[in-house]
C-alpha positions as a Python dict, from the first residue, in 0.01 Angstrom:
ca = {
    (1, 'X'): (0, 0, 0),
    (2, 'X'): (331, 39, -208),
    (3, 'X'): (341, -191, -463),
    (4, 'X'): (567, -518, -468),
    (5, 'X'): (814, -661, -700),
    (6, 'X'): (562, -787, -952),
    (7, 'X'): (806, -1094, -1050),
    (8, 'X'): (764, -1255, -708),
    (9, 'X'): (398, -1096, -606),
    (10, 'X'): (223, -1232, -866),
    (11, 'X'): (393, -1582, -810),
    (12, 'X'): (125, -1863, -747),
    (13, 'X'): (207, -2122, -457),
    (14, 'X'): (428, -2355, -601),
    (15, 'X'): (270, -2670, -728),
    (16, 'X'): (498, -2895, -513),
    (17, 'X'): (408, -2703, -151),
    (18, 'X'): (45, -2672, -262),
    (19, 'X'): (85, -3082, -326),
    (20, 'X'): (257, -3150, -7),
    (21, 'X'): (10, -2912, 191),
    (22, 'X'): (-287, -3103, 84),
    (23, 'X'): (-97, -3416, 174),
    (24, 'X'): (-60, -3340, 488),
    (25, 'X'): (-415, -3234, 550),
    (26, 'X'): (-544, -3551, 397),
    (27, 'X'): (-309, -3744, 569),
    (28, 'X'): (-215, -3872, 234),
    (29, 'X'): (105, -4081, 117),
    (30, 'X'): (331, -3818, -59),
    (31, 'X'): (421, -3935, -424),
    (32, 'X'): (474, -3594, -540),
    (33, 'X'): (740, -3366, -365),
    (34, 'X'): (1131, -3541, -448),
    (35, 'X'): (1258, -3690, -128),
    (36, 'X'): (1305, -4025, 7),
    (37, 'X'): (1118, -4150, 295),
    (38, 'X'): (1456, -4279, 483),
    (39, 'X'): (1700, -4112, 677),
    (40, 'X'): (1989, -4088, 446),
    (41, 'X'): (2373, -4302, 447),
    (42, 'X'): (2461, -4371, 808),
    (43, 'X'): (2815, -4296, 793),
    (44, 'X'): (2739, -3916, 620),
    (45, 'X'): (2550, -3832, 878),
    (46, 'X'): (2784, -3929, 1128),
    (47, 'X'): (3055, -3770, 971),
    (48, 'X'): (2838, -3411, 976),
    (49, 'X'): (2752, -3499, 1290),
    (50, 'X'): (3136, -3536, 1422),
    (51, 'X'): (3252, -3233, 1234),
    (52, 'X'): (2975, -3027, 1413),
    (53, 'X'): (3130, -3144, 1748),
    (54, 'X'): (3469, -3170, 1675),
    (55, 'X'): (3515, -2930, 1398),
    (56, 'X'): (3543, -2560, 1281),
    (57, 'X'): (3187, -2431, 1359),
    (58, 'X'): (3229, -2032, 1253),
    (59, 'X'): (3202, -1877, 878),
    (60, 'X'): (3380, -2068, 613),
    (61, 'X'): (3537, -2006, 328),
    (62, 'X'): (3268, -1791, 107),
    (63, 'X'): (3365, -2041, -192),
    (64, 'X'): (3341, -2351, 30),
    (65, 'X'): (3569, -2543, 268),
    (66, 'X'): (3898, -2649, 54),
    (67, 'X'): (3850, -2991, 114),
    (68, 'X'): (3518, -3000, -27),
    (69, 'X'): (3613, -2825, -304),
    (70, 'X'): (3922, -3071, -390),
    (71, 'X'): (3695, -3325, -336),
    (72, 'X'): (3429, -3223, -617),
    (73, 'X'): (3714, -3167, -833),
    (74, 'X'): (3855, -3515, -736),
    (75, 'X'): (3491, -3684, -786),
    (76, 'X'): (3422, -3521, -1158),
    (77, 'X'): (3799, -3613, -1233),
    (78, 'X'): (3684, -4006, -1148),
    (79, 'X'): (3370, -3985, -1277),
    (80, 'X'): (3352, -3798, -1600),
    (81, 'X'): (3746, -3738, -1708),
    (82, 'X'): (3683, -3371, -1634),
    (83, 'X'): (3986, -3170, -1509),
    (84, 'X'): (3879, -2881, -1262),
    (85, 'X'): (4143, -2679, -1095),
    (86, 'X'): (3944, -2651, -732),
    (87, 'X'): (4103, -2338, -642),
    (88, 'X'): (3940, -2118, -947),
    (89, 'X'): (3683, -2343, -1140),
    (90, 'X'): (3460, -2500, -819),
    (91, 'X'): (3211, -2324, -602),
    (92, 'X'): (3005, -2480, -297),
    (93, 'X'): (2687, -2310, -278),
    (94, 'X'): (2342, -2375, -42),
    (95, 'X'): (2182, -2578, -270),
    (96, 'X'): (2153, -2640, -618),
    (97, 'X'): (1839, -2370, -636),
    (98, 'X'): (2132, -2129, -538),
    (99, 'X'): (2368, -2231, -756),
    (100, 'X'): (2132, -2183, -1065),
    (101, 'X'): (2028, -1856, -965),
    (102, 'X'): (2402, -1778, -945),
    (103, 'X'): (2451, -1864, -1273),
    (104, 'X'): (2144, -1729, -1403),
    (105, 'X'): (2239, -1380, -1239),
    (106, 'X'): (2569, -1392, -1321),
    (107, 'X'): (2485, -1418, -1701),
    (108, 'X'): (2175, -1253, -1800),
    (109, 'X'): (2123, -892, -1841),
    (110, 'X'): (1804, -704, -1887),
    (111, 'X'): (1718, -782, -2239),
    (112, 'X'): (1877, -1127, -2334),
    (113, 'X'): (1691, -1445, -2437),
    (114, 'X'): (1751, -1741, -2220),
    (115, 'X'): (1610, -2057, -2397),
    (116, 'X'): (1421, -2305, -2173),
    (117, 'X'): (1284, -2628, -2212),
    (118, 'X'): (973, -2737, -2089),
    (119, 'X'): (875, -2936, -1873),
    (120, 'X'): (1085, -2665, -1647),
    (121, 'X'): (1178, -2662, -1290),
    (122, 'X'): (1001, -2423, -1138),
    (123, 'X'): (1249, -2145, -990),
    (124, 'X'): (1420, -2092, -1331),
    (125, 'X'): (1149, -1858, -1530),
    (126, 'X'): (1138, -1628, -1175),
    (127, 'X'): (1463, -1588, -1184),
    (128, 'X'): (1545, -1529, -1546),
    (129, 'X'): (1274, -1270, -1533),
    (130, 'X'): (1401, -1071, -1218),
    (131, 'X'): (1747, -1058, -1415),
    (132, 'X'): (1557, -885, -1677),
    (133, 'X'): (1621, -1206, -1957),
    (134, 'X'): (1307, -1353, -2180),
    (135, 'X'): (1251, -1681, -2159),
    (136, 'X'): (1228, -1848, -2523),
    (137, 'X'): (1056, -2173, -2420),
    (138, 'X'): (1061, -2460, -2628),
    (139, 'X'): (813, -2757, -2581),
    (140, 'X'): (937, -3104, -2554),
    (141, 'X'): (661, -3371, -2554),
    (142, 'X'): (626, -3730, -2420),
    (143, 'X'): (693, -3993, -2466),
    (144, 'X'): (1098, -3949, -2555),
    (145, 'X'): (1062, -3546, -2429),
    (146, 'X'): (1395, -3559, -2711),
    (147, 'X'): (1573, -3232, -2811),
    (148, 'X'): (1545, -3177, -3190),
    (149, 'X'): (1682, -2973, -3445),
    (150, 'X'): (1361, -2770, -3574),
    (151, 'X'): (1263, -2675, -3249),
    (152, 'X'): (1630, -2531, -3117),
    (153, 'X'): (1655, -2303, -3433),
    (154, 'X'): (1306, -2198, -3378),
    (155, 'X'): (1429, -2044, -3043),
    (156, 'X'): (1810, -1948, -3079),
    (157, 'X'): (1898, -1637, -3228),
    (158, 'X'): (2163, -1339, -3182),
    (159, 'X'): (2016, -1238, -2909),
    (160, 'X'): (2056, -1588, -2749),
    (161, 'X'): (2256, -1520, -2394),
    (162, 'X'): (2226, -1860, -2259),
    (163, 'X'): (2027, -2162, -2217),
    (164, 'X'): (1915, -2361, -1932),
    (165, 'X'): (1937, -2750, -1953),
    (166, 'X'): (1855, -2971, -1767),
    (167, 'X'): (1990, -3320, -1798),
    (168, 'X'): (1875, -3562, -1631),
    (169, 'X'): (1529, -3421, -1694),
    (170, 'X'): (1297, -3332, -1424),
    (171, 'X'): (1027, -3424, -1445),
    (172, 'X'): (1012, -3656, -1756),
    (173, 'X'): (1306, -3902, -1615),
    (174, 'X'): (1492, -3845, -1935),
    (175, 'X'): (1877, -3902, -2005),
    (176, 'X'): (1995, -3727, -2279),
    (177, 'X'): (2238, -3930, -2472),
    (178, 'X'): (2546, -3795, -2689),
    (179, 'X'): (2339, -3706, -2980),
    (180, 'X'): (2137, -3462, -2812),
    (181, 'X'): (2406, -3329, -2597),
    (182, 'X'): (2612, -3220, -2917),
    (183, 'X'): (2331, -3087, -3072),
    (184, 'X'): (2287, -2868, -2811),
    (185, 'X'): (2606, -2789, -2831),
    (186, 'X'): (2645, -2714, -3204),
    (187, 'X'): (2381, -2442, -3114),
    (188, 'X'): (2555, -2295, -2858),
    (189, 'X'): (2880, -2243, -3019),
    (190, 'X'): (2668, -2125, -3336),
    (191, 'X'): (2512, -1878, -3109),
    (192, 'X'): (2808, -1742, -2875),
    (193, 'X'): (2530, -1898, -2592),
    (194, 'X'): (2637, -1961, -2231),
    (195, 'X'): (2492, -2335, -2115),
    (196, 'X'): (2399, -2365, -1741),
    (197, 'X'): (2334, -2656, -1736),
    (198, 'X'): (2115, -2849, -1381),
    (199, 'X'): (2281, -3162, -1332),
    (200, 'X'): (2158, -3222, -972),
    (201, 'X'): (2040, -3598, -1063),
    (202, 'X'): (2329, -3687, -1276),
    (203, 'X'): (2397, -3989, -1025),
    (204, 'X'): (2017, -4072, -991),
    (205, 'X'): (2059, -4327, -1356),
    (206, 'X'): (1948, -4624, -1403),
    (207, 'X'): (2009, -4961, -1646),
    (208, 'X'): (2332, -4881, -1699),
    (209, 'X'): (2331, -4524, -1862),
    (210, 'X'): (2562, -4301, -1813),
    (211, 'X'): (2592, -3919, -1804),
    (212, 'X'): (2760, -3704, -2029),
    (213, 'X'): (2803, -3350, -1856),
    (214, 'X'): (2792, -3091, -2142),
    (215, 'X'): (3054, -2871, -2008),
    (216, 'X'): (3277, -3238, -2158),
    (217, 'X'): (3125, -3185, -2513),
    (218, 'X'): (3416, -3059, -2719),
    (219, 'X'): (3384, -2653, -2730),
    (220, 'X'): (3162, -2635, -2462),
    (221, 'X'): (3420, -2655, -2157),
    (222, 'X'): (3504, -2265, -2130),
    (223, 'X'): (3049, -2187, -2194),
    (224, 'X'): (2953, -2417, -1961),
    (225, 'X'): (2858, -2363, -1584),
    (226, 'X'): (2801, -2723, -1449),
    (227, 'X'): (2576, -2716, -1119),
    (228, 'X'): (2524, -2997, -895),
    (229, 'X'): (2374, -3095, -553),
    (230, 'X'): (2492, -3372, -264),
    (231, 'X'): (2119, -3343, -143),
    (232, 'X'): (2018, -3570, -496),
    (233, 'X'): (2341, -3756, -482),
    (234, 'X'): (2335, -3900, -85),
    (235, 'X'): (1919, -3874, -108),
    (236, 'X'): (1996, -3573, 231),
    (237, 'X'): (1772, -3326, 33),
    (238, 'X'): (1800, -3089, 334),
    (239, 'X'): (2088, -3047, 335),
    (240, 'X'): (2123, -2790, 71),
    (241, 'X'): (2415, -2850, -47),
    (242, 'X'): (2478, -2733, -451),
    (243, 'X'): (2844, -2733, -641),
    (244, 'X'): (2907, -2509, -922),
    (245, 'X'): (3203, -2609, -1183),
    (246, 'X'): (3334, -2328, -1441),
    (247, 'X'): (3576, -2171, -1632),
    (248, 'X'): (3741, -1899, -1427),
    (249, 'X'): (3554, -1666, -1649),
    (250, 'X'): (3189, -1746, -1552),
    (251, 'X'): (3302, -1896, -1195),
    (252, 'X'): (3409, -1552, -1065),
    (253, 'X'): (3102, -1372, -1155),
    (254, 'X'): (2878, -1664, -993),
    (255, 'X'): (3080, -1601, -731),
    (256, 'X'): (2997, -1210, -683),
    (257, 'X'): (2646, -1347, -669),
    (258, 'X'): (2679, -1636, -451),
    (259, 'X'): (2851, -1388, -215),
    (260, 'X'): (2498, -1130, -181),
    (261, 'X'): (2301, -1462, -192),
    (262, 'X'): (2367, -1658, 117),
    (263, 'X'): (2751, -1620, 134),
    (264, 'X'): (2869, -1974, 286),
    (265, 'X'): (2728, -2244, 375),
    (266, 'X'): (2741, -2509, 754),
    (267, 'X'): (3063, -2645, 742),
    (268, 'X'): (3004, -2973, 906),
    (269, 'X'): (2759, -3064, 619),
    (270, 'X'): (3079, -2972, 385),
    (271, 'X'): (3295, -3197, 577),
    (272, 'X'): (3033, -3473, 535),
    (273, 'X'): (2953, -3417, 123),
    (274, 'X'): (3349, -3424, 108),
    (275, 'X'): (3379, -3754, 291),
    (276, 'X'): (3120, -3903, 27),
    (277, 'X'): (3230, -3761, -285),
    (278, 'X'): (3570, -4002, -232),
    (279, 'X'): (3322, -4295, -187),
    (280, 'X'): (3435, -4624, -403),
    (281, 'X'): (3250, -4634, -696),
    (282, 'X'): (3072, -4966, -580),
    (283, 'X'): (2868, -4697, -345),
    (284, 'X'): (2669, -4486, -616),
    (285, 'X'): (2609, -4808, -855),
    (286, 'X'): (2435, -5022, -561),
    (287, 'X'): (2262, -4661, -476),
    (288, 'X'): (2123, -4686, -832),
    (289, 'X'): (2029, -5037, -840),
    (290, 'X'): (1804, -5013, -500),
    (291, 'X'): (1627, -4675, -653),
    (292, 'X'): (1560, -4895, -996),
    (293, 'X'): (1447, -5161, -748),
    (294, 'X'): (1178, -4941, -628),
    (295, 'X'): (1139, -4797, -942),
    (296, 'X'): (1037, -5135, -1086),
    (297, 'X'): (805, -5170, -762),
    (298, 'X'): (586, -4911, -835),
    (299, 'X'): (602, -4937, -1237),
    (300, 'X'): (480, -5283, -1231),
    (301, 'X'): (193, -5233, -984),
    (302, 'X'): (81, -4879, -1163),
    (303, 'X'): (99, -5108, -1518),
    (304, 'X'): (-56, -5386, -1324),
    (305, 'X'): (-338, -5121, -1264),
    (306, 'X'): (-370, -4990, -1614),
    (307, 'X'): (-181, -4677, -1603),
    (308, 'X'): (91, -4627, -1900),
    (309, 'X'): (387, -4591, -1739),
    (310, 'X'): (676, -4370, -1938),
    (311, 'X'): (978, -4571, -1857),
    (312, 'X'): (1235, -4378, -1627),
    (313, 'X'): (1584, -4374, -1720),
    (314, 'X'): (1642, -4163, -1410),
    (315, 'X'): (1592, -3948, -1129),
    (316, 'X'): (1380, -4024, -843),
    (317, 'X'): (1071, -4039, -1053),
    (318, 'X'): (785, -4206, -1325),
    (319, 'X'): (546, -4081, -1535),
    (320, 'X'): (189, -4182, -1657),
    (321, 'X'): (-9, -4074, -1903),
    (322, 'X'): (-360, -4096, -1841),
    (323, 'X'): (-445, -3997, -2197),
    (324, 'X'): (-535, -4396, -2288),
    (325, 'X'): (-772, -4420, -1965),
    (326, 'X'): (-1120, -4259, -2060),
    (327, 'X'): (-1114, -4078, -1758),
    (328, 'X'): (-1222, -3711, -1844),
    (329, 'X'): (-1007, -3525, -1662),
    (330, 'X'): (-676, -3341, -1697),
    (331, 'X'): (-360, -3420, -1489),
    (332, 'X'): (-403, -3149, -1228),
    (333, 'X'): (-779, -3205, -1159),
    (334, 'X'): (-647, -3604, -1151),
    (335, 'X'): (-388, -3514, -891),
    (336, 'X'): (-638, -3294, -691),
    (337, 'X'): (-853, -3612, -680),
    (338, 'X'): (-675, -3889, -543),
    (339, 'X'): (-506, -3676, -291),
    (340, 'X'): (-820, -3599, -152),
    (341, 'X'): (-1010, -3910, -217),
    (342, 'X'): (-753, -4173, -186),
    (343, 'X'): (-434, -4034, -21),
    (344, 'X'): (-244, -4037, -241),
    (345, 'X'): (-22, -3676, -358),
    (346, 'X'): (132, -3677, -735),
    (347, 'X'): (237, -3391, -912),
    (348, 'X'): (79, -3281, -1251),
    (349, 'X'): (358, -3221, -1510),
    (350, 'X'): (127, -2926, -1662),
    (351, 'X'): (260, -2722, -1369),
    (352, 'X'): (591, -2725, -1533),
    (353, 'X'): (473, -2566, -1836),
    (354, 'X'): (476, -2172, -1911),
    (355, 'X'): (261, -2203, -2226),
    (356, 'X'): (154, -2496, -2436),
    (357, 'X'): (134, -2730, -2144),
    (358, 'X'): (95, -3092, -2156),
    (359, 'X'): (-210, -3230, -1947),
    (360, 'X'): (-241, -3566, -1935),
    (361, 'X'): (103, -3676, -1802),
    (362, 'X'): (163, -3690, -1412),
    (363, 'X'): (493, -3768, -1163),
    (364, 'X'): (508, -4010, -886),
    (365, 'X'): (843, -4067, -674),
    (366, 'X'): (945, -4372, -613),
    (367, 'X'): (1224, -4322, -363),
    (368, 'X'): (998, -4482, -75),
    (369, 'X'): (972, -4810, 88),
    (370, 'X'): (801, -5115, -24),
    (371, 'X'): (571, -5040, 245),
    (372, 'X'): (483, -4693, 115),
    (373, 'X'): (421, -4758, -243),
    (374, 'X'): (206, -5073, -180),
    (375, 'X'): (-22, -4868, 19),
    (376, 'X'): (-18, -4589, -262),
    (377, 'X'): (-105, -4872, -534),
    (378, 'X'): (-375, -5032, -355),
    (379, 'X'): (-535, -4643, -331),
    (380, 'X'): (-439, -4590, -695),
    (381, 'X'): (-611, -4901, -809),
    (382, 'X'): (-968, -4738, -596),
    (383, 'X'): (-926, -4425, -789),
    (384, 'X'): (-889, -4562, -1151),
    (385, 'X'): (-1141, -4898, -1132),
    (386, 'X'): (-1432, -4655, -946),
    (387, 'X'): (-1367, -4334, -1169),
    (388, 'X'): (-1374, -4543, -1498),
    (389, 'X'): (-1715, -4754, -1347),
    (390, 'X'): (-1881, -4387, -1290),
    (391, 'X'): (-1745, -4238, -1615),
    (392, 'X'): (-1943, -4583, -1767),
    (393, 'X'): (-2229, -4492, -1599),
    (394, 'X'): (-2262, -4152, -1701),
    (395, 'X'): (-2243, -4284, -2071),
    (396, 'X'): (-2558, -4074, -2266),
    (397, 'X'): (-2689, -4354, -2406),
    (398, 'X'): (-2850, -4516, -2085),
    (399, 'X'): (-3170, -4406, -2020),
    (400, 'X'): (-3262, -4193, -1667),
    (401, 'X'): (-3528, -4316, -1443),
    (402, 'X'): (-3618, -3976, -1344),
    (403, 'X'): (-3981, -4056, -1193),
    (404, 'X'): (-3892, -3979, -824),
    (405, 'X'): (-3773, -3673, -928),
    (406, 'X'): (-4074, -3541, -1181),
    (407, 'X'): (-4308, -3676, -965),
    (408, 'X'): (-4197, -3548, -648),
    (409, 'X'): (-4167, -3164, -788),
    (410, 'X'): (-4498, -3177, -859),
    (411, 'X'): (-4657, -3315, -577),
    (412, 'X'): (-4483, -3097, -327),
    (413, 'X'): (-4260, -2790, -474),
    (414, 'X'): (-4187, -2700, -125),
    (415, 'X'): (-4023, -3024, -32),
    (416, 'X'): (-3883, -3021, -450),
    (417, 'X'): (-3684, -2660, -343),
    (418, 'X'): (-3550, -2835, -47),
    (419, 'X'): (-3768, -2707, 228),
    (420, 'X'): (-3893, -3077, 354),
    (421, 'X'): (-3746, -3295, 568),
    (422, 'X'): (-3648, -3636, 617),
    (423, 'X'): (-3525, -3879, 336),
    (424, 'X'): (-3725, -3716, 69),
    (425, 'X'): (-3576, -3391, 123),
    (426, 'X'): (-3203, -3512, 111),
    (427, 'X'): (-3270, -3713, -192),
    (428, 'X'): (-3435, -3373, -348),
    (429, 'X'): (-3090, -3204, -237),
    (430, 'X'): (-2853, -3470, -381),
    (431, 'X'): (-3027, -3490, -715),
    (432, 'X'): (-2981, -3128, -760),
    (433, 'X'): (-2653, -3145, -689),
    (434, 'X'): (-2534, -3465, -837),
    (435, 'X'): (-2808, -3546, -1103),
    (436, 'X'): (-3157, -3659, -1148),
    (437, 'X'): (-3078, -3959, -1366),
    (438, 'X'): (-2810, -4072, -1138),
    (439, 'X'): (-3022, -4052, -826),
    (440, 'X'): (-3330, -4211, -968),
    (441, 'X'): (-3232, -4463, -1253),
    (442, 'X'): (-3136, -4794, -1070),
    (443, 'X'): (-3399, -4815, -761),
    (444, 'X'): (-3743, -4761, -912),
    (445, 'X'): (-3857, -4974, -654),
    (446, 'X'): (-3730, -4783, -375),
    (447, 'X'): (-3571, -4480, -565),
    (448, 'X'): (-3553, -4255, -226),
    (449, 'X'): (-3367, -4468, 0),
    (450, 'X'): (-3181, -4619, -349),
    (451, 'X'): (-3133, -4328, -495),
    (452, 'X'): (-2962, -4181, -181),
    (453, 'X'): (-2711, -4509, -173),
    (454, 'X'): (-2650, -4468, -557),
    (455, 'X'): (-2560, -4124, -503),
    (456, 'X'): (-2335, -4168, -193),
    (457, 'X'): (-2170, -4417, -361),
    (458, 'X'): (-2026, -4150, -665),
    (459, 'X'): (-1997, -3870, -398),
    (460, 'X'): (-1762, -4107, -170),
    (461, 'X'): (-1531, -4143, -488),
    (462, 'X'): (-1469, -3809, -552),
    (463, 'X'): (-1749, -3847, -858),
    (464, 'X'): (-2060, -3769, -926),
    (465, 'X'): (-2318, -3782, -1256),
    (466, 'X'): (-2410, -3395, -1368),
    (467, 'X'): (-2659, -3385, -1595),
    (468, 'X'): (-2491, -3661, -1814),
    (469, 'X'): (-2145, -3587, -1750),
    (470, 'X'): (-1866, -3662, -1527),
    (471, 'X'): (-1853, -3383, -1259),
    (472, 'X'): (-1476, -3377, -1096),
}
């Protein structure tokens, strides 16, 4: 069979469908993939849905509707004292995903180094790749994930075409403040760099932060390609729809991109992201205080539980690391666990790692209802109180009552190979599997019938006792 583009074929399944798949077969609560559990702002949707009825219905404008366009302008004008001429510097796009590959496309050639920091969203190392750029990844770490000094001139160098930053950070719930941001900078005017920088959560803040766009750093507004998305900002994730703010420049090669990529995109949904861009500004800051609400929901029952929390500063998720819990397991074979055992889907932050990962931290959204997250905290607190109790009981130091087990592969090897039948025979099977100690060391009274209860019991949590250690 001919052979296929190697940048794509050799692609895993993304960690956040392989999450959500196993969700739905376990019929579990979904903590892991970004979205909200409610339909999204009333009067948006009925403004898409009026402009689908009543509106212009054929191909727009390839760099979005005008209005739209005015109206991002307009917004980051409000928002951020940032003066875009709509007409040359602001491009709609299907997404934010599209908009970064844009960008991405637009800049690197076959050759250049793109710096990335990790933890990195998933679609940019594909893409920097198929353009022909090397990634130059650079590790940030919890629990500030901060940019530093030592670590950007590790990575930047002549050959330094751009840089991808992300800000507010998914998925570490970071906002970088004005030191890092000119830092940054610093290096990219050092440099001659290019900054694209994914903004998509920049409205997603919390406790009064605010956000500092780079492309408003002084020297960075003709280097900077500012993307954004109205799915993050209205919590309408399906509706795809990303904004990309430049100098003329950089816009009208994005643009050449944009137009082989998907072209244009619905204009009712334009219509709709225009009529909430001129929101008051009373709409986004009561947005932000019911997403902290249910921020603070599930951070004090996860705490409440035992789990660290990593405090978010914003986006639509937490962190925890499980490091402090003594439970002998990394973050994905954690996440695998409870979304099996306990319903309950999370996303390991090792997955957004090329090298050098982190293990032991792991995402939950909180953009649910009440409802939803009490439910996933009363499964949460299962997983942790029964996988520490196991991982107690599988300490070395207490002594196996392996009797049943000695005794019985002597007396009958036939039944010992798993050949009986009966009680005996399952009990055989189990302690092979799971253990002779933990089969046999509580019940020396009754250790077939006990031992097959004792067992269950660490099987039914996801657990079991191997030889002396925990078995995930």
């Amino acid at each position: 069979m001919t052979s296929m583009n190697k940048v794509f074929a050799d692609l895993p399944v993304t960690i956040f469908e392989a999450m959500s798949q196993l969700a739905r077969a376990n019929n579990a609560i979904n903590l892991g993939q970004g979205f909200p559990d409610h339909p999204g702002p009333e009067d948006i949707r009925r403004a898409a849905a009026d402009a689908v009825m009543d509106g212009y219905n054929q191909y727009p404008s390839m760099m979005g509707i005008p209005e739209l366009r005015q109206a991002i302008a307009a917004h980051y004008g409000r928002w951020h004292g940032l003066t875009l001429d709509p007409m040359t510097e602001v491009m709609v796009t299907s997404g934010g995903t599209e908009a970064l590959t844009s960008a991405i496309l637009a800049v690197v050639e076959p050759g250049d180094e793109v710096v990335v920091f990790q933890p990195v969203y998933d679609s940019y190392l594909p893409i920097i790749r198929q353009a022909g750029g090397i990634p130059r990844l650079v590790r940030l770490e919890p629990p500030h994930w901060r940019l530093t000094e030592e670590a950007l001139r590790s990575v930047f160098n002549h050959k330094t075409k751009a840089v991808l930053f992300n800000n507010p950070l998914n998925p570490a719930a970071v906002v970088y403040p004005r030191e890092d941001l000119e830092l940054l900078a610093r290096f990219c005017q050092q440099f001659d760099t290019v900054a694209i920088c994914d903004e998509v959560w920049e409205h997603v803040i919390f406790d009064g932060r605010e956000h500092i766009p780079l492309i408003t750093i002084a020297g960075m507004r003709d280097r900077t390609i500012k993307v954004g998305s109205a799915g993050k900002i209205f919590s309408l994730t399906g509706w795809k729809i990303g904004f990309v703010c430049a100098a003329p420049p950089l816009l009208r090669v994005a643009a050449k991109v944009h137009q082989f990529l998907t072209f244009t995109t619905a204009p009712n949904l334009q219509v709709a992201v225009a009529y909430g861009l001129g929101k008051p500004a009373d709409y986004f800051y009561q947005m932000r205080n019911e997403l902290a609400r249910s921020r603070d929901r599930l951070t004090r029952g996860l705490e409440s539980i035992g789990f660290p929390v990593l405090r978010s500063q914003g986006t639509y998720f937490l962190t925890v690391d499980l490091s402090p819990l003594g439970l002998n397991e990394n973050d994905e074979a954690f996440c695998k666990r409870i979304v099996t055992d306990y319903k309950v889907a999370a996303i390991p932050v090792s997955a957004f790692y090329g090298k050098d990962a982190v293990t032991s931290v792991v995402r939950f959204c909180f953009a649910k209802k009440d409802a939803t997250l009490d439910i996933a905290l009363e499964r949460l607190s299962d997983a942790v109180h029964r996988r520490k109790e196991v991982a107690n009981d599988a300490r070395p130091h207490l002594p196996p009552n392996q009797t049943c087990y000695r005794d019985c592969r002597r007396s009958d090897p036939a039944r010992a190979r798993g050949q009986g039948g009966g009680t005996h025979r399952q009990f055989l099977q189990l302690v092979e599997l799971y253990g002779a100690g933990g089969a046999g060391r509580l019940h020396p009274g009754n250790r077939h019938q006990g031992g097959l209860r004792y067992v269950r019991r660490q099987r039914d949590a996801g657990d079991a006792i191997a030889r002396g250690k925990v078995r995930l």
